[in-house]
N, C-alpha and C positions, 0 to 999 in steps of 0.2 A: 734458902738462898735463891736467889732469882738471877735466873737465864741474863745473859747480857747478848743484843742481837747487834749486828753491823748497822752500823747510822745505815739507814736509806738513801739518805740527802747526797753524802758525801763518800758513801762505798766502802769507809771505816779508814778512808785518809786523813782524818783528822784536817785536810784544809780544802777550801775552794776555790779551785784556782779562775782567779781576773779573767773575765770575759776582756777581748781582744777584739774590733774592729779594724779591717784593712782596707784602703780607699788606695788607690795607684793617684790620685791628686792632691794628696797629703802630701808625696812626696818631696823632700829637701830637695833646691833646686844649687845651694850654696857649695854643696862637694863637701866640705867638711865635714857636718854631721851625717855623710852617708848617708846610704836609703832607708826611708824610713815611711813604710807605708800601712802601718799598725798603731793604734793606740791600744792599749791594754790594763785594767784596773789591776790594781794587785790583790795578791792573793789573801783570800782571808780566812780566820776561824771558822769552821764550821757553827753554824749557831742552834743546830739542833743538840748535837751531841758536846759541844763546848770547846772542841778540840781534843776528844778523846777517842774516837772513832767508835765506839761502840754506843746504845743505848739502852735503857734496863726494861 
């Protein structure tokens, strides 16, 4: 039976969380949509380990 070790990639969280950029001139000048000086991708499967957090 073979060892199973912690993804590397993703520390054996099974996701990767969305890289986030913040610019203070992004921000909404409307008042409604509140401040918002972040864009952020979302978060995605790990692609090494598949979303299992472990690798063999």
């Amino acid at each position: 039976m073979e060892s199973e070790k912690i993804c590397p990639k993703c520390n054996g969280k099974k996701i990767i969380a969305g890289q986030c950029e913040c610019d203070m001139e992004w921000r909404s000048s409307d008042g409604d949509n509140g401040l918002q000086d972040c864009i952020c991708e979302p978060d995605q499967e790990c692609p090494v380990c598949k979303g299992v957090g472990f690798i063999h």
